[in-house]
N, C-alpha and C positions, 0 to 999 in steps of 0.2 A: 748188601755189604759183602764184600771179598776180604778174606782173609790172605796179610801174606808175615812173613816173619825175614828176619835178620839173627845174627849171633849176639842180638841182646834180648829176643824175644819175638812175640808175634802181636799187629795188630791188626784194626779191622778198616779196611779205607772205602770209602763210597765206591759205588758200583761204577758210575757213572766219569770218572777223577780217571785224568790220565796219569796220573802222578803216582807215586807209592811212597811202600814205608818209609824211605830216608826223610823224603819230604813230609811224611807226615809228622814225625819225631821232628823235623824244625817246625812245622804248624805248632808241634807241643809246648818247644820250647822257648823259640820268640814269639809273645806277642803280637798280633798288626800294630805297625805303629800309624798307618794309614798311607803310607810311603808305598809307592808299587816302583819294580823294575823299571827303568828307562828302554822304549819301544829298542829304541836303535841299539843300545845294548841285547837285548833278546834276540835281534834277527841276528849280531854278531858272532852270537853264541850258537844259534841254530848252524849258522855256516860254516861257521870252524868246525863243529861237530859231520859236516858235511863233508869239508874238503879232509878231514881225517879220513873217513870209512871211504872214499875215496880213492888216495893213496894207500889204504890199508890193503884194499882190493886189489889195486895195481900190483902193488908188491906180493901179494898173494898170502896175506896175512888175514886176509878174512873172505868167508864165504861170497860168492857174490850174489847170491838170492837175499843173503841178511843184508848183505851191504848195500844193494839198492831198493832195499824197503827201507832203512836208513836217510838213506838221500831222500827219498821220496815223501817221509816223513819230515826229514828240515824243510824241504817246499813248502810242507806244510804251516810253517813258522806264525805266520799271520793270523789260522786258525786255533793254533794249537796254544797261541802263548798267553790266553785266557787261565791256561794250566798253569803258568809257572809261577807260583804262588808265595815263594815265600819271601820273609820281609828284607827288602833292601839293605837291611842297619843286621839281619843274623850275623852270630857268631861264627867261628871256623874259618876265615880269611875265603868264605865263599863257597867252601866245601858243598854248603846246604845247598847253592843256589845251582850247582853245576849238576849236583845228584836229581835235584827240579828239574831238568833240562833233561839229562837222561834219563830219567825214568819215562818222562813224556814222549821222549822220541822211540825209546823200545816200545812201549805200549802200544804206540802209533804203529809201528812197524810191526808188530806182531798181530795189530788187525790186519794189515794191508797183507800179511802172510794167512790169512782166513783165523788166526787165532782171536781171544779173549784178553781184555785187560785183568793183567795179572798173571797172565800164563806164561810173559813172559819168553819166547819163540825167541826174541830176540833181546839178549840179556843187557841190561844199564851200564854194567861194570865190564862185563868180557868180552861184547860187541861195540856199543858204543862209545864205551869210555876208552879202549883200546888204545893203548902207547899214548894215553895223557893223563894228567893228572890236572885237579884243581888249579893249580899253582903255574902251571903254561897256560892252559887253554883260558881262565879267568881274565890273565892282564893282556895276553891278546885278543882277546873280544872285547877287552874296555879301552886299547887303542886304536880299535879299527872305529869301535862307535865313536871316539872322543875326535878323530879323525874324520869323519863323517858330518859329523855336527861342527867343526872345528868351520870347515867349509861354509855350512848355511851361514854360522855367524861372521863370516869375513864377507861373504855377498850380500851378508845383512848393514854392517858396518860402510861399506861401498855405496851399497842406494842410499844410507844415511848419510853420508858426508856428499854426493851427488845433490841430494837435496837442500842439504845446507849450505852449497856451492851457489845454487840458485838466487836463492836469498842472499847471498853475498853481492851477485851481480845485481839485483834488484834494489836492494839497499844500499847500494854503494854511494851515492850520490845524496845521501841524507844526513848530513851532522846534529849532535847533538854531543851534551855533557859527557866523556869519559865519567868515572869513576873509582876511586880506591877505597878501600873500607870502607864502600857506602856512600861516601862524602862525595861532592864536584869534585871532578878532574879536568885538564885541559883535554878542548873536543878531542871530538872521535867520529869518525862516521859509522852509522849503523853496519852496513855495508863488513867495516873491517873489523868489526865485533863477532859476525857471522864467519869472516874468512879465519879466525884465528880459531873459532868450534872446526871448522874443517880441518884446519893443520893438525891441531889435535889427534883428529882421527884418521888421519893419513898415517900417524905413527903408530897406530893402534892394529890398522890394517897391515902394516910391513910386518910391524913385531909376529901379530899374530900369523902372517903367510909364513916368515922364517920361522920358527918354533913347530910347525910341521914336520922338519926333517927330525927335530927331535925326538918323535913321538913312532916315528917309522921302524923301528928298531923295540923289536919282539922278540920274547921269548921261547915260543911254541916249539915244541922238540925236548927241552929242557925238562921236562916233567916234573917230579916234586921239588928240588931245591937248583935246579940247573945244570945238574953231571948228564942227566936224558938215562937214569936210571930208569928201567923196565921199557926201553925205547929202541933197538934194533937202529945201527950206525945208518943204512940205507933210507930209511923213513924219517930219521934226524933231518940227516940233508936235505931233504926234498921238499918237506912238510911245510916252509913256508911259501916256498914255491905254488904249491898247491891251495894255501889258504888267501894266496894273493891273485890267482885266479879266478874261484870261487866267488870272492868277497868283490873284485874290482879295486879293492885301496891295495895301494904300491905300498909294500910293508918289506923291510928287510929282517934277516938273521940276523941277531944282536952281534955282536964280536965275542960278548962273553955272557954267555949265558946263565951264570952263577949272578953275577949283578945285577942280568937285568928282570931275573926273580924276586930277588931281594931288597933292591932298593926304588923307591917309587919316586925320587927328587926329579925325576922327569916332570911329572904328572904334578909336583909341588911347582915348577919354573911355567910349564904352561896355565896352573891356576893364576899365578900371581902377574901376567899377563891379561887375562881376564880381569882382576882386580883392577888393575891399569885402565883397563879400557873402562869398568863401572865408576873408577875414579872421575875420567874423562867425561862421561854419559852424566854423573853426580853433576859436575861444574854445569855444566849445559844444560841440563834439565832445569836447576835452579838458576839460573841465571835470565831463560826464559820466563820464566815462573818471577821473577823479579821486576824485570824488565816489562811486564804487563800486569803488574801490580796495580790496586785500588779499583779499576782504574781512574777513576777521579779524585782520589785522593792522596795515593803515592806515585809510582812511576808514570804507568801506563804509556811509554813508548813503543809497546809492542799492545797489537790489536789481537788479541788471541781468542781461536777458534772455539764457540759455542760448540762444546759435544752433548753436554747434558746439563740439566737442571742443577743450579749449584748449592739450591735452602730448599727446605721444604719449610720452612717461615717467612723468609726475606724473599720478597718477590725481584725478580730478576734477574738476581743473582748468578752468575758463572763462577766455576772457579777452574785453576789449573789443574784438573785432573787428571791428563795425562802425564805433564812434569812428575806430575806426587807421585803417579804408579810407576816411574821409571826409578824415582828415586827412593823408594821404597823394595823395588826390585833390588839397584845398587848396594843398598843395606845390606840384604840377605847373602851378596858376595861377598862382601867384607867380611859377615862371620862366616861361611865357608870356609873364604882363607884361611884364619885363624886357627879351626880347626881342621882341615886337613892337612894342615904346616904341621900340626903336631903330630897328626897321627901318620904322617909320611916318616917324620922322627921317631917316632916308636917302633918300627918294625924292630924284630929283636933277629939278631943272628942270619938266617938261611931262610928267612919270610918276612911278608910282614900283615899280622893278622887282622890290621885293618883295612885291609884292600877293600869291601864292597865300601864300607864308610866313604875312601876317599873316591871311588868309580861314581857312587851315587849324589856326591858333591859337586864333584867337575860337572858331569851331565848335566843336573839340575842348574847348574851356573850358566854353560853354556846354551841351556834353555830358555833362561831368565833373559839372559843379554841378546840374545836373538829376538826373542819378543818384547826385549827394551828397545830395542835401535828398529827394528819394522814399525811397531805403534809411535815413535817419536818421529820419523821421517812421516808417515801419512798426517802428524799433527803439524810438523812444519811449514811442509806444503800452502798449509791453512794462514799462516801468520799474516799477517798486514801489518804493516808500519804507519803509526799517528805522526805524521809531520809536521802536524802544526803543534802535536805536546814536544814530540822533540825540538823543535826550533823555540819554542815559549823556552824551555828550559838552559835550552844551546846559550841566550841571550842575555838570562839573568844568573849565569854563571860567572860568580868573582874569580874562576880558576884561569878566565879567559886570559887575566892580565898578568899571568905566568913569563908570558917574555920580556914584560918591562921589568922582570927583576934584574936583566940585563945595559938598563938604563938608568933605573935610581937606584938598584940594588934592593935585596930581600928586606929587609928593615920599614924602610920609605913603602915599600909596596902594601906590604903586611898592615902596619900602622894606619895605614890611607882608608884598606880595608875594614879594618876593624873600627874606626872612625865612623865609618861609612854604615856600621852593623851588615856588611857583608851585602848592601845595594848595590852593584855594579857600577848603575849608573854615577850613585852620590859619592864613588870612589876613584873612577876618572877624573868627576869633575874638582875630588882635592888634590889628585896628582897634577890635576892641567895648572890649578894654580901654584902649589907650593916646586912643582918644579919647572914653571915656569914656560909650560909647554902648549901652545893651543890643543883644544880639544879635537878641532877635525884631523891635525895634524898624527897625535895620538890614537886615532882609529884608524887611520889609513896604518898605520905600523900594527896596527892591530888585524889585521887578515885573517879573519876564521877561514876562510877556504885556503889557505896555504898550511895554516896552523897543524894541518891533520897529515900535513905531508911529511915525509923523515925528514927530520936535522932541521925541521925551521927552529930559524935564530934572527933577531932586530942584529 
């Protein structure tokens, strides 16, 4: 064990821990809640720490033997971020998790300078942390990763609605019952069931490409509340210049850097887009999950893909398990939303000290929905379509004679129906007599294969 202290005391941290005091006093004070850092947030944070001591060097604001044990230690990112340990949900608007970061790269740095962890060669606060604070380098490292990830799930969304494109043109040519609440509808072709999931996420993918520009727009330079107090006017300017190199994401200088410290409704606009999309992904998942119901004894117009055993009692048995884990996914955005709408709402004044809360929501959302819409397109793929339940079903649909209400009117229709107890066929054959209509006559104005097309009308 090594000894090190602060100005509230001294304690004693593992020999082997790249981390120090600050982080161990949040080891003290949040429990694990079992929640780790989001990877692409970690390397975001290692880089910004990066393309700082960087420009620090340039500018001649810090040594260059510390400064490029520095750098040399964010490369390190991938090895090192085993170290950054503490819990995602700590208090301090993140304070805990930034001192994590530094501590780990001074250590790092101060081996790579032939020193010892703890000794320190290259200090957390006077080298690394240099012209930043918490309160910048925080929400730009959780828009570069949100940024980041923001991407996978639009290329994720893309192959998903590609694949349900497929199926559209595959099922195109299949009719069966529409439905509304459940109930017969007038046809539909399977085909245009599939293509209305893909429009869907057509809007899901623009939403979400436009809502990028929003998120472009950083703070960094701004230091603790956005004036760029303890920040030297030269290294203001340049600094995101520099962490947009570093990084590769095309990130701007906010316009006003006081706002975009303090208020997080960015980060509220692009969750509730997310939601949009788990709204979307919710309807389709369940609708899927519908639509191959029983299968012998509710829908099963959809032949859905055996991925695993569905009883361990009922022999045979499959069920929807991929729908459920998509929609079960969906859930967990919805309360997301919820709570980080509020806690975007609650920053008070010149911060807001729930930033890791809502960094660590978005991430994990846009993790969720990325491995909602990849596992739902390789299960799509799989689907088949039963023609012969659809057509059984297409035939004994009373919704069929939807357009003679344009010929004896809703009433006569209705009533024939009901008569009929909802037979089709026993309900033609009271319209052909009571309005005096032959029955082949009657079919022929009945066209299911035009029925599905816009605007048919007798």
């Amino acid at each position: 064990m090594r000894k090190e202290k602060d100005y509230l005391g001294e304690l004693e941290i593992e020999d082997d821990a790249y981390y120090g005091i600050h982080t161990k006093r949040a080891l003290m004070n949040f429990p694990s809640t079992g929640e780790k850092l989001e990877e692409t947030f970690v390397w975001a944070y290692f880089m910004v720490k990066k393309a700082c001591a960087l420009l620090n060097m340039e500018l001649g604001y810090l040594d260059g033997q510390i400064g490029d044990a520095i750098v040399r230690a964010c490369d390190e990112w991938n090895t090192l971020k085993e170290h950054v340990v503490v819990d995602p949900l700590s208090g301090g608007a993140g304070t805990s998790i930034n001192m994590n970061i530094n501590e780990v790269i001074a250590n790092r740095a101060t081996e790579i300078l032939g020193g010892k962890k703890g000794e320190y060669l290259v200090d957390p606060i006077d080298h690394v942390n240099l012209h930043q604070s918490t309160n910048d380098t925080f929400p730009t490292s959780a828009k570069i990763a949100v940024i980041v990830k923001l991407r996978k799930l639009i290329d994720a969304v893309i192959n998903l609605q590609e694949r349900i494109q497929e199926k559209e043109k595959e099922f195109y040519s299949i009719r069966k019952p529409g439905r509304t609440q459940l109930m017969d509808g007038p046809p539909i072709m399977l085909g245009q069931e599939f293509g209305a999931f893909a429009d869907a996420l057509a809007r899901d993918r623009w939403r979400l490409h436009k809502v990028e520009e929003r998120i472009r727009s950083v703070n960094i330079g701004g230091t603790a509340i956005g004036t760029g107090v303890g920040a030297p006017k030269d290294y203001i300017l340049k600094i995101v210049e520099k962490v947009r190199e570093v990084t590769g994401v095309k990130i701007a200088k906010a316009e006003n850097l006081i706002d975009a410290t303090q208020n997080w409704d960015v980060i509220a606009e692009v969750h509730g887009l997310l939601k949009s999309l788990a709204v979307n992904l919710y309807k389709i998942a369940n609708d899927i999950r519908l639509l191959g119901s029983g299968p012998s004894t509710a829908i099963g117009e959809l032949i859905l893909p055996a991925v695993q055993a569905g009883s361990s009692i009922m022999p045979g048995k499959v069920n929807p398990v991929v729908p459920e884990y998509v929609m079960q996914l969906c859930h967990m955005i919805f309360g997301h939303d919820m709570v980080l709408n509020h806690a975007c709402a609650l920053g008070n004044l010149e911060l807001n000290q729930f930033a890791p809360l809502i960094v660590h929501l978005t991430l994990k959302s846009l993790t969720f929905l990325t491995n909602a819409c990849n596992i739902l397109a390789g299960y799509v793929t799989r689907i088949k379509a039963n023609k012969e339940r659809c057509e059984e079903h297409l035939l004994s649909s009373v919704s069929n004679l939807t357009p003679l209400i344009k010929l004896f009117g809703y009433e006569a229709v209705s009533e024939a129906v009901k008569r009929a107890n909802w037979d089709i066929k026993k309900a033609l054959e009271t319209l052909s007599k009571e309005q005096n209509m032959p029955l082949e006559e009657m079919m022929k104005k009945l066209d299911l294969r035009k029925m599905t097309g816009l605007g048919y009308s007798l």
